[in-house]
Legacy VTK file of the C-alpha trace (Angstrom):
# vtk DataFile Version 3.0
C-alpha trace
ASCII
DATASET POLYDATA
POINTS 591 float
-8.546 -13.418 -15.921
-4.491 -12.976 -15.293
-5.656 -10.334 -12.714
-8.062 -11.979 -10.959
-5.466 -15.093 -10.753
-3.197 -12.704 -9.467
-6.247 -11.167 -6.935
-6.582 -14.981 -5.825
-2.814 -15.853 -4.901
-2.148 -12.391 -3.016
-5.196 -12.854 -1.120
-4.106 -16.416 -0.262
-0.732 -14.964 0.832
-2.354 -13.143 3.203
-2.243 -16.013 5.620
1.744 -16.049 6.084
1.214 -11.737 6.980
0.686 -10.647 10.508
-2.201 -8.526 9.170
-4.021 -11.788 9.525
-3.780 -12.258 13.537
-6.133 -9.845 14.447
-9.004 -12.571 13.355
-7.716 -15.548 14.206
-9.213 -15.951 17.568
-12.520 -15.916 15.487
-11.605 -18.139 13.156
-10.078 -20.966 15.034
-12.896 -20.733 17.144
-15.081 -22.631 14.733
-12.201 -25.602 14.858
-14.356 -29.108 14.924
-17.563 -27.562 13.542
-18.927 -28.981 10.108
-17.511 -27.650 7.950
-20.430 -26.799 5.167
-22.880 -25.563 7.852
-20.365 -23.742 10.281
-16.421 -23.078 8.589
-17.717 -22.215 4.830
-20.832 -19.775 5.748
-18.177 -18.098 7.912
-15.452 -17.236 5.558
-17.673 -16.590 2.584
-19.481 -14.096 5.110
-15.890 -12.772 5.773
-14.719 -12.451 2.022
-18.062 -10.838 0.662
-18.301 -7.814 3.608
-14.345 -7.334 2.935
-15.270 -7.077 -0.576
-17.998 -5.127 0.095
-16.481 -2.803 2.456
-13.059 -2.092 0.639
-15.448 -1.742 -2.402
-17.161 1.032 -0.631
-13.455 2.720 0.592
-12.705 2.627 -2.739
-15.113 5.046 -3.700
-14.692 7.007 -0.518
-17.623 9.564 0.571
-18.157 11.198 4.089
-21.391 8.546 3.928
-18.938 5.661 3.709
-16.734 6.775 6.244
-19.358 6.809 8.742
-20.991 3.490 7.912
-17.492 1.831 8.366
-17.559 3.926 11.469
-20.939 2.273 12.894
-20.340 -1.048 10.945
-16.741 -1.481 13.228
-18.890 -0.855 16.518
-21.378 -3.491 15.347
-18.994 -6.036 14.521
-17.093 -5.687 18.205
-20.373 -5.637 19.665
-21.907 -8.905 18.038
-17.852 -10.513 18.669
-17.809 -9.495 22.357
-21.467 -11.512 22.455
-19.667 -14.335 20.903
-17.061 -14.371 22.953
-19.488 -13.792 26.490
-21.067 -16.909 25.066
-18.004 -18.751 24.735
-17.211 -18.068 28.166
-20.471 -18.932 30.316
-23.796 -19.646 29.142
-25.094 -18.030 32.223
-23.543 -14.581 31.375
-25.222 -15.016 28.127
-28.393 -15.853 29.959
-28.933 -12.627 31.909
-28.734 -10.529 28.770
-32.115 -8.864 27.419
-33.833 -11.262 25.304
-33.207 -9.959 21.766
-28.965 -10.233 22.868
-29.646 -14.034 24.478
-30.850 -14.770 21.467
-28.338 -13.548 19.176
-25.884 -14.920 21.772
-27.319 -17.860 21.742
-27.496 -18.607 18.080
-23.743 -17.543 18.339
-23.247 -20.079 20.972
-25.004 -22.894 18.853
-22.242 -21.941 15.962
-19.514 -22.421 18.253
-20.589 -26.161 18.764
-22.337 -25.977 22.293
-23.206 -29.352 23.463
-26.459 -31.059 22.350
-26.949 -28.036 19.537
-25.754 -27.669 15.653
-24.362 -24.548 14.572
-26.549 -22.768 11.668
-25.129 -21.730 8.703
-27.141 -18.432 9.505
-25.061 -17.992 12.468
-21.811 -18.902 11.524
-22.910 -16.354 8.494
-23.280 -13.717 10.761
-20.121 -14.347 12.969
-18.504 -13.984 9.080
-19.901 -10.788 8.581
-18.503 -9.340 11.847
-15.065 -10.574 11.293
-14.862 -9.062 7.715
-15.811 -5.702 8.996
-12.295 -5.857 11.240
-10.311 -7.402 8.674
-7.890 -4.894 7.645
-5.544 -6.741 5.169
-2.010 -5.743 4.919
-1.911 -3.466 1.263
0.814 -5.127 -0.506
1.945 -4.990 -3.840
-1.455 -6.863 -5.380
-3.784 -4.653 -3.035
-2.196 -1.889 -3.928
-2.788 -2.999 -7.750
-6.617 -3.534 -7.050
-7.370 -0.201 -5.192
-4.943 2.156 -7.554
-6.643 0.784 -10.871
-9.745 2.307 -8.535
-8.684 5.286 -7.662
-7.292 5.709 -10.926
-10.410 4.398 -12.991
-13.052 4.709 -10.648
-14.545 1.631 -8.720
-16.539 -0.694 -10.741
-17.484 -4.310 -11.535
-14.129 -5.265 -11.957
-12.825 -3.444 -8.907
-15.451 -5.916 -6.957
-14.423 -9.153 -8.639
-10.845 -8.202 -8.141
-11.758 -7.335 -4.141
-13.589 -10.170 -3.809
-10.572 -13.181 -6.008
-8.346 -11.560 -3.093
-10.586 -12.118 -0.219
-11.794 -15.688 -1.585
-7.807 -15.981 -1.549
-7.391 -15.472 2.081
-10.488 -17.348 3.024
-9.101 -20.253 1.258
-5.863 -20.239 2.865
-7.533 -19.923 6.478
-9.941 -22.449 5.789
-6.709 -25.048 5.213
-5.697 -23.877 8.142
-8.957 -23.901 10.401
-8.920 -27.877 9.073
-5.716 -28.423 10.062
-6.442 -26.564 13.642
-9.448 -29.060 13.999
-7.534 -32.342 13.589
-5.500 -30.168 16.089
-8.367 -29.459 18.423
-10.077 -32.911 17.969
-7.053 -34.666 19.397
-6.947 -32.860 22.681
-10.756 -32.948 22.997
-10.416 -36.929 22.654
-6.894 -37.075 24.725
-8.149 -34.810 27.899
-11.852 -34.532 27.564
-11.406 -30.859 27.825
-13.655 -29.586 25.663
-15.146 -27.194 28.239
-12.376 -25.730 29.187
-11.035 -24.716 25.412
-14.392 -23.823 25.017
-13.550 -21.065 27.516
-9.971 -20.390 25.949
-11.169 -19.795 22.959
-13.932 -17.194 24.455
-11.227 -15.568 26.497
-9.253 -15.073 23.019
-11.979 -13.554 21.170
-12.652 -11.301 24.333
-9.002 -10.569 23.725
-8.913 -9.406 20.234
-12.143 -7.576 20.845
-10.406 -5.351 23.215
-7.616 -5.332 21.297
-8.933 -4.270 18.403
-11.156 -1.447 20.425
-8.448 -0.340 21.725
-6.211 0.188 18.792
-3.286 -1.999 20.196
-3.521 -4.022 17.005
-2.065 -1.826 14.934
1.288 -1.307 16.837
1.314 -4.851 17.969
1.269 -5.389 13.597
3.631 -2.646 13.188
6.420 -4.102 15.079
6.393 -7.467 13.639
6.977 -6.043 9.770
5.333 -4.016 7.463
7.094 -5.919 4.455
5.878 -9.443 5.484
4.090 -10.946 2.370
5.500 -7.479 -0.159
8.234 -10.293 -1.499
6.131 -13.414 -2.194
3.598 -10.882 -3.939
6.194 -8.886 -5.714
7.643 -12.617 -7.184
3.312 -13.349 -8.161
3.095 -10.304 -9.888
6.611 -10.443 -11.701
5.226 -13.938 -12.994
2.265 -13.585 -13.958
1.144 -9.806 -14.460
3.531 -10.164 -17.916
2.157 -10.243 -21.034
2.940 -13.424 -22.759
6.660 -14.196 -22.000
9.306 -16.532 -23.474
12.605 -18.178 -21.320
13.432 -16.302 -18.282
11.790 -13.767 -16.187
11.938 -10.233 -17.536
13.599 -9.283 -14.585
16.464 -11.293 -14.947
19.389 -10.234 -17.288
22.540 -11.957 -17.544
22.312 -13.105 -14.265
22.545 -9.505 -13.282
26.541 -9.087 -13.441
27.955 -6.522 -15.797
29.395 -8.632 -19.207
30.668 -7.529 -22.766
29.627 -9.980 -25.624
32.301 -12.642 -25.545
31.780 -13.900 -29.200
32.187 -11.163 -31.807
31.874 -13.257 -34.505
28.001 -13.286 -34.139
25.743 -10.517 -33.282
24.728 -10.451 -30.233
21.412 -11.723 -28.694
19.955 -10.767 -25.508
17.880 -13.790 -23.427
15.048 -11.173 -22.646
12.016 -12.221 -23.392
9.628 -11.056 -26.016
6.507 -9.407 -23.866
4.751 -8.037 -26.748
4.599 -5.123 -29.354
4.707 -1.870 -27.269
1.809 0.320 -27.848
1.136 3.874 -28.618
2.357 7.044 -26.813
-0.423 9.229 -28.005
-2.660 10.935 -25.445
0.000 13.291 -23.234
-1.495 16.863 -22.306
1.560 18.159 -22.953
5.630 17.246 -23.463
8.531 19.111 -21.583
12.076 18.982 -22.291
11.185 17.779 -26.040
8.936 17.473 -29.356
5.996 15.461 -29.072
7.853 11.626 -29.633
6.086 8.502 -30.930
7.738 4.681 -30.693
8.158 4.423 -35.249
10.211 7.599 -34.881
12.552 5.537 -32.209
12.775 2.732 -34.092
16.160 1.511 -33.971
16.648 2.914 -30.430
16.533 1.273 -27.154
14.053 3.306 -24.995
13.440 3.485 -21.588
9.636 4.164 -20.720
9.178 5.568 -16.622
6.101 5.892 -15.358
6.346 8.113 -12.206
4.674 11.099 -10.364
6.232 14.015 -8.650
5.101 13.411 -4.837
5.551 9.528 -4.990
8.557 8.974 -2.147
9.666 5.882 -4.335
9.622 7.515 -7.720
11.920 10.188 -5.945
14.412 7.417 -4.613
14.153 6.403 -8.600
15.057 9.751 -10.189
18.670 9.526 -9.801
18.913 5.940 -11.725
16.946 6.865 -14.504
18.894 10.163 -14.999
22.226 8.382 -14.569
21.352 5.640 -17.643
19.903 8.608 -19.434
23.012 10.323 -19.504
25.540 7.512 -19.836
23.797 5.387 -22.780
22.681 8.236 -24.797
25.366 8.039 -26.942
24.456 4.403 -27.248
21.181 4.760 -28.439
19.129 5.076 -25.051
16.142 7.120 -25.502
14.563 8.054 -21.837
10.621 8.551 -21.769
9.213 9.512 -18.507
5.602 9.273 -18.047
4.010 11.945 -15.699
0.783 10.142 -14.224
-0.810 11.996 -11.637
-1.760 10.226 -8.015
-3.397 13.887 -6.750
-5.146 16.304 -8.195
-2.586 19.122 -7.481
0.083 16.629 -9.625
-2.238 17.556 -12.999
-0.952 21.294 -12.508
1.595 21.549 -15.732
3.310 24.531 -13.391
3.778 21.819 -10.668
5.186 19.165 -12.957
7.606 21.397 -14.538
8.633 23.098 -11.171
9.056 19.421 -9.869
11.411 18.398 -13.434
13.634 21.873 -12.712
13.893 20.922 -9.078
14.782 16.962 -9.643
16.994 18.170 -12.633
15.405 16.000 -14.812
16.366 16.813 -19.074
15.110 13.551 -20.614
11.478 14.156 -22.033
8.633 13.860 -20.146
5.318 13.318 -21.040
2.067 14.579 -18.811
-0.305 11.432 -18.845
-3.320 13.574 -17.392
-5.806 11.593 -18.839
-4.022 8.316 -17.949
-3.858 7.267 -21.957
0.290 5.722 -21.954
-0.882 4.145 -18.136
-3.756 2.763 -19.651
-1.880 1.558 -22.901
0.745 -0.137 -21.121
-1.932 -1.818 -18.665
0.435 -0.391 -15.913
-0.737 -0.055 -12.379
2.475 1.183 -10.564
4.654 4.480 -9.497
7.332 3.949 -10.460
7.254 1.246 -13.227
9.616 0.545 -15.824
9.567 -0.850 -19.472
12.154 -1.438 -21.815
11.459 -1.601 -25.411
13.764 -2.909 -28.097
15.244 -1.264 -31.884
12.151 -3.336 -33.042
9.563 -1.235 -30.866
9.170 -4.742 -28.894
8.483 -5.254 -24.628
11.457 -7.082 -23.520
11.701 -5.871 -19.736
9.423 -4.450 -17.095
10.166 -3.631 -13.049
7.602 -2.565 -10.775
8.434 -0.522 -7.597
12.130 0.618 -7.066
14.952 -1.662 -6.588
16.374 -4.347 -8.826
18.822 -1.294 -10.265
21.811 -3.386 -11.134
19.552 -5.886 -13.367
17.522 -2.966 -15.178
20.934 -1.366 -16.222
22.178 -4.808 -17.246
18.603 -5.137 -19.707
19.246 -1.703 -20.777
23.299 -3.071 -21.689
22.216 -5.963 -23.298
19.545 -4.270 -25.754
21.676 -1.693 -26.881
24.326 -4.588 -27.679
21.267 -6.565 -29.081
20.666 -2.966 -31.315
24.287 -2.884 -32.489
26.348 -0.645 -29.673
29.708 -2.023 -28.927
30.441 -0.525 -25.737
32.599 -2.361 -23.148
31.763 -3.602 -20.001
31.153 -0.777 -17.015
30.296 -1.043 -13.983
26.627 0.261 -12.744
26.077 3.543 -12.030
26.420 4.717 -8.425
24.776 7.990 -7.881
24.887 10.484 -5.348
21.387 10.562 -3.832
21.018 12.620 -0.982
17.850 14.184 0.642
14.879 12.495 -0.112
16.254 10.691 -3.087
18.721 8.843 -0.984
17.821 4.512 -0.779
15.362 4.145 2.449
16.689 2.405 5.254
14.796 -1.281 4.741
15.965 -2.516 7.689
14.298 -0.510 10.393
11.162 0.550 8.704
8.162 -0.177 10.629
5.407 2.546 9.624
3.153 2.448 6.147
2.392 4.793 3.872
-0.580 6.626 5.350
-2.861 9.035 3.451
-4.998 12.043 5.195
-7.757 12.785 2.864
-11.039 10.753 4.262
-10.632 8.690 0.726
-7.947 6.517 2.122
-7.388 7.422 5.608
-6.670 5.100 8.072
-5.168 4.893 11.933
-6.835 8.352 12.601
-7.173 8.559 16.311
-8.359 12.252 17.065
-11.452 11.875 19.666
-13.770 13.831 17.325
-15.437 12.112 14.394
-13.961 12.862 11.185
-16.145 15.481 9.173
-16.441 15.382 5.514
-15.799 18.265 3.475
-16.346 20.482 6.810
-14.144 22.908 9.096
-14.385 20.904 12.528
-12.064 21.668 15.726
-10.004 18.158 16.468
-7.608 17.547 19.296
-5.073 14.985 19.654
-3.215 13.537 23.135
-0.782 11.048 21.853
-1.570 8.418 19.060
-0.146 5.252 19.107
2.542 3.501 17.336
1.480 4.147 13.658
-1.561 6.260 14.383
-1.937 9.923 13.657
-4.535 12.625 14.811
-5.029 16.479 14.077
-4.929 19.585 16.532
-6.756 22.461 15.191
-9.415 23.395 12.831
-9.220 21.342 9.549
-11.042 20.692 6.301
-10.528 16.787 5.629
-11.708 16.355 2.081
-11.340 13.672 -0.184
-7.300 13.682 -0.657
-5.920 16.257 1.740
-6.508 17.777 4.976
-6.516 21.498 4.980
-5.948 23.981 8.127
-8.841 26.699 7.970
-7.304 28.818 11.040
-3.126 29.366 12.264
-1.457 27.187 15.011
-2.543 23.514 13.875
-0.502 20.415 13.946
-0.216 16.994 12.898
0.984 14.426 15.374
2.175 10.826 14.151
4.249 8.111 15.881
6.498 6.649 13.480
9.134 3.954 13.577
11.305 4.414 10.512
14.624 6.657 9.509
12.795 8.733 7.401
9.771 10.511 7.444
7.989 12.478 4.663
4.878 14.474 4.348
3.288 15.771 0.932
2.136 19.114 1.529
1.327 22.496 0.072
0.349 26.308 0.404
-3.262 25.807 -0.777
-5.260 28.191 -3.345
-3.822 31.485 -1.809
-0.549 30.158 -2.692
1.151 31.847 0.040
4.006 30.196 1.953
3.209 28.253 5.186
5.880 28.184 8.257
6.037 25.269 10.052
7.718 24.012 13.310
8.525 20.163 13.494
9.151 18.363 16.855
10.513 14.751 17.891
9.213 13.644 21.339
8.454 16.878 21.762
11.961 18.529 21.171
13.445 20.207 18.422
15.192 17.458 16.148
18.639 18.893 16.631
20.577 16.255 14.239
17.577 14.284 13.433
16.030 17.136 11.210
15.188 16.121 7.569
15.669 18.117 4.191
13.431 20.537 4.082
13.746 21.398 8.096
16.588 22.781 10.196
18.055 21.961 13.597
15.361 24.443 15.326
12.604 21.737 13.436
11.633 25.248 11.233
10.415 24.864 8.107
8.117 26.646 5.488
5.649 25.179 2.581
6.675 26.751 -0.708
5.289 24.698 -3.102
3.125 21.258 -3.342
5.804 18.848 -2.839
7.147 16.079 -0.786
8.893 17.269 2.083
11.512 15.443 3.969
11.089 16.368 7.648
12.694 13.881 9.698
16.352 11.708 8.910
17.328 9.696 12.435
20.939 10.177 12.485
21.356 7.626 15.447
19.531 4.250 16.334
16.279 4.152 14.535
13.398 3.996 17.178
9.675 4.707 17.628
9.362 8.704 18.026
6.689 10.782 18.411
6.372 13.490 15.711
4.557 16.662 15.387
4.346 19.412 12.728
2.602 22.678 14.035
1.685 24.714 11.133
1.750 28.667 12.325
-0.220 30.283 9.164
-3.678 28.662 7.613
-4.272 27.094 4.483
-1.764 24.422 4.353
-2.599 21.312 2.437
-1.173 17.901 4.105
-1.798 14.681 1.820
0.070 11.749 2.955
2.666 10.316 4.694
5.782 8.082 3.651
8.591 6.767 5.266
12.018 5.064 4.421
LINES 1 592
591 0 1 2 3 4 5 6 7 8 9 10 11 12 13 14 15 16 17 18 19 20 21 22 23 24 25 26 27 28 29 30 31 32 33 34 35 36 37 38 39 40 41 42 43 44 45 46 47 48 49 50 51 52 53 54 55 56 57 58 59 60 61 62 63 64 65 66 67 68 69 70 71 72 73 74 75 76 77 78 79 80 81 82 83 84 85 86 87 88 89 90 91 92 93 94 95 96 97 98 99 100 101 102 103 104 105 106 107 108 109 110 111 112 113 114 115 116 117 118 119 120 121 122 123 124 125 126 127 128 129 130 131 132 133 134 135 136 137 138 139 140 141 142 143 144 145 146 147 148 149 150 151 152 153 154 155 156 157 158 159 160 161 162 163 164 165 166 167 168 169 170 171 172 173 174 175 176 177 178 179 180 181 182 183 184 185 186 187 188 189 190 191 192 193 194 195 196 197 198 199 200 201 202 203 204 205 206 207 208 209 210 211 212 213 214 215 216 217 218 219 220 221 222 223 224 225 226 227 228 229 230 231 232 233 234 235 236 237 238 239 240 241 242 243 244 245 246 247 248 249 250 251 252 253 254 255 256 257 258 259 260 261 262 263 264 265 266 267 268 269 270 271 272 273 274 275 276 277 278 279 280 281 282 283 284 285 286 287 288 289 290 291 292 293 294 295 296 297 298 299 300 301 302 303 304 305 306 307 308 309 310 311 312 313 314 315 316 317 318 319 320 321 322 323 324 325 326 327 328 329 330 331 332 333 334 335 336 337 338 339 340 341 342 343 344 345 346 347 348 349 350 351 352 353 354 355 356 357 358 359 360 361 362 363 364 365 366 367 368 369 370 371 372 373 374 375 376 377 378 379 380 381 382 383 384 385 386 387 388 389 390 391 392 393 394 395 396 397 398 399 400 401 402 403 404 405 406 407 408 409 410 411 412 413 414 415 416 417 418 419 420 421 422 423 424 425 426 427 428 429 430 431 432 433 434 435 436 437 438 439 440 441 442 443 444 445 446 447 448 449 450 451 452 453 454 455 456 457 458 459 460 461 462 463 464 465 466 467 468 469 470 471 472 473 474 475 476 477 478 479 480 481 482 483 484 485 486 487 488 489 490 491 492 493 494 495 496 497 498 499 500 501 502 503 504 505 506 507 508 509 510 511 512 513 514 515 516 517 518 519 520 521 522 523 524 525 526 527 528 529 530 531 532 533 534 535 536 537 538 539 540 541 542 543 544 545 546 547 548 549 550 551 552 553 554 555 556 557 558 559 560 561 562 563 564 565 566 567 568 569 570 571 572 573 574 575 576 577 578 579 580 581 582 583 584 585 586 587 588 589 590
């Protein structure tokens, strides 16, 4: 039930993100209609083919792929009606008789004189607008569709879908009543009701072409990629908790770094209780240490870190969590990290320990194949933290990176709470470079993006996408946010692989940093690369893992850091042309 509460209110949020304008020409068109028989039939037709549709993305398939394929046409199509309608009867008129009379059923929803709108209609019009509805993936999204990727998509996975679409609905239907007040005035004030009949048409023409035309997503990309990630991080940090007490877990000593002032007493930390932490049974395996359980720790403060190896904001985390390791160990900090796999190739044992040599990492770490500590701790995030008192008790959690100052102040106050007397320090400050360095919040404007047909998005190569299948592609120039292929490729479920030398990826980006998780494939042999920005070698803008000459070569699966803008941070084109087969490219991330 906390979930679906939590479904409810992100979906709800939804309204203050710019992921919303793309619809809103459709929605406000139904301004001064009944509500029952026009507004509700629409949104509930909107919420249930989101639902629907991010149900079926969920589960992915080369058969889903194509039906959101056809069912995007459809909707612009049966829009572009709506909006003819809007416009001129007449136009409508000269259509072939099975289009008038969809148009004109259309028409009748959008309150044409001397007709009601149908509930069938207004239905329909719902229908079309959830097929284009692409919500912003925020923090409580991103909840709903890892648990399904994770666990497989299922009953709850559709409830959870369709609480955050309801959400949204609900929001926009407070606003649609608030835009007909709006609209009712200046109907009654200027007897123009014609004439916004045809302003609203001409807006829904608008977003149709838009849409078809892809100018949505870089219109959405420049306004802010972090629009609602706040408001939904505060939700989530107040109500995805298990039962609480006093303050948010978050919160420690208002964050500042404190001794205990009264010595006389032992000292007591404000955390909250969040429960009795469970089991850490299930790992595949244990590096760096003995198989560890929490009665073994008792008496210890210990840190539990969920993470995996490609994740761009685990990386950013490493440094942190290996600075507090080392500093309170002597204090009775006890460091857990929990290896839980996003990709396949991140169940490898090889890759996680090559990946735990590379990052330096010499506080155990346990490999949560089979998802058994995720599942125990009810987590749903990379990275995610937990802090568990001498008592084996929840007192602290943090989702996402950040916040670094108050975790090390929890992790201060517990080993206090456990009997330490250390003095006050300040927080660690550590020397993060690469890919680990803090992303550059300011100036990003591109989203995570993933290549593997399962969850891609913003792919703008002129040839369908093919399932599972070497097909040629070719790519001009995407647009702002949008990414294509050049080549022959394999696009399976998570990756895209090159079946034949000389193909490239081309993305435009607007961010400081950009990453892309890739690897050698099954022959295992090492992949050289050339990487280009606005079609020149980067010179100082080259990342990590590339030189000034934008060469490069794939060693190992891994996140690679390809491009760090050493100047103003702008919209660039990028390209990566691979010159040997078989490379494996999963996702890109940005910071």
């Amino acid at each position: 039930m906390t979930l679906l509460i939590i479904a409810y209110l992100g979906g709800a949020l939804t309204i203050l993100s710019p992921c919303i304008l793309p619809i809103l020409p459709f929605v406000f068109a139904r301004a001064g209609q009944p509500f029952l028989r026009s507004t509700l039939p629409m949104l509930a037709g909107m919420a249930a083919t989101f639902a629907l549709v991010a149900t079926l993305a969920a589960v992915g398939g080369s058969w889903a792929i194509h039906a959101n394929e056809y069912g995007h046409l459809a909707a612009l199509l049966l829009l572009a009606v709506f909006g003819v309608s809007l416009l001129s009867p007449r136009v409508a008129a000269t259509l072939t008789q099975p289009v008038v009379d969809l148009g004109n059923r259309l028409l009748n929803a959008s309150g044409k004189s001397g007709s009601a709108p149908t509930a069938a209609s207004s239905l329909m019009l719902g229908v079309a607008t959830g097929l284009l509805w692409a919500p912003c993936a925020g923090p409580i999204l991103g909840l709903v569709l890892t648990g399904a990727a994770l666990q497989g998509t299922n009953l709850q996975t559709t409830l959870l879908l369709t609480a955050y679409a309801a959400g949204a609905a609900t929001s926009l239907a407070i606003a649609l009543l608030v835009g007909g007040r709006v609209f009712a005035g200046m109907k009654r004030s200027l007897g123009a009701s014609e004439r916004i009949r045809r302003v609203l048409g001409a807006a829904v023409l608008a977003g149709v072409s838009v849409i078809a035309l892809g100018l949505d997503t870089a219109l959405l990309a420049r306004l802010s990629y972090a629009s609602t990630a706040s408001f939904e991080q505060a939700v989530l940090n107040r109500l995805h908790a298990k039962q609480t007490t006093g303050a948010p877990s978050e919160v420690a000593s208002n964050g500042t770094m404190i001794a205990a002032t009264d010595v006389s007493r032992p000292f007591r930390s404000d955390l909250p209780v969040e429960g009795h932490a469970p089991s850490l049974d299930g790992p595949v395996e244990w590096l760096n240490s003995p198989r560890l359980d929490l009665e073994q720790l008792r008496g210890k403060v210990v840190l539990v870190d969920f993470w995996t190896y490609s994740c761009i904001n685990c990386i950013r985390t490493v440094p942190y969590v290996g600075a507090w390791a080392e500093k309170y160990k002597d204090q009775g900090l006890v460091v857990i990290s929990v290896h839980a796999p996003e990709f396949a190739f991140e169940k490898k044992i090889d890759n996680v320990k090559k990946a735990v040599g590379d990052f330096k990492i010499s506080y155990p770490v346990a490999i949560d194949n089979d998802y058994k500590i995720w599942r125990a701790f009810e987590n749903s995030y990379w990275p995610a933290h937990y802090l568990i008192d001498a008592k084996g008790q929840i007192r602290y959690h943090r989702f996402g990176e950040g916040n670094y100052r108050q975790t090390e102040q929890a992790i201060q106050d517990l080993l206090r709470e456990a009997g330490s007397d250390m003095a006050a320090s300040a927080p660690v400050t550590p020397d993060a470079k690469g890919a680990q360095a803090s992303p550059d919040l300011k100036h990003i404007r591109s989203a995570e993006t993933y290549l593997g047909y399962k969850r891609a998005t913003s792919f703008v190569s002129p040839e369908t996408l093919h399932a599972d299948a070497a097909a040629s592609y070719s790519i001009a120039e995407p647009g702002l946010n949008q990414w294509g292929l050049s080549g022959t490729w394999i696009v399976g479920a998570e990756q895209a692989t090159l079946s034949q030398p000389d193909g490239s990826i081309a993305y435009r980006f607007s961010a400081r940093d950009l990453h892309l998780v890739l690897g050698p494939g099954l022959s295992g042999k090492p992949v050289r690369f050339q990487v280009t920005i606005n079609g020149k070698a980067p010179g100082a803008d080259h990342g990590a893992d590339t030189d000034a000459n934008g060469n490069g070569m794939v060693t190992s699966t891994r996140l690679y850091q390809l491009v760090r803008q050493s100047g103003d941070v702008e919209a660039r084109n990028f390209e990566i042309r691979f010159l040997d087969p078989g490379v494996e490219a999963y996702a890109f991330t940005f910071g």
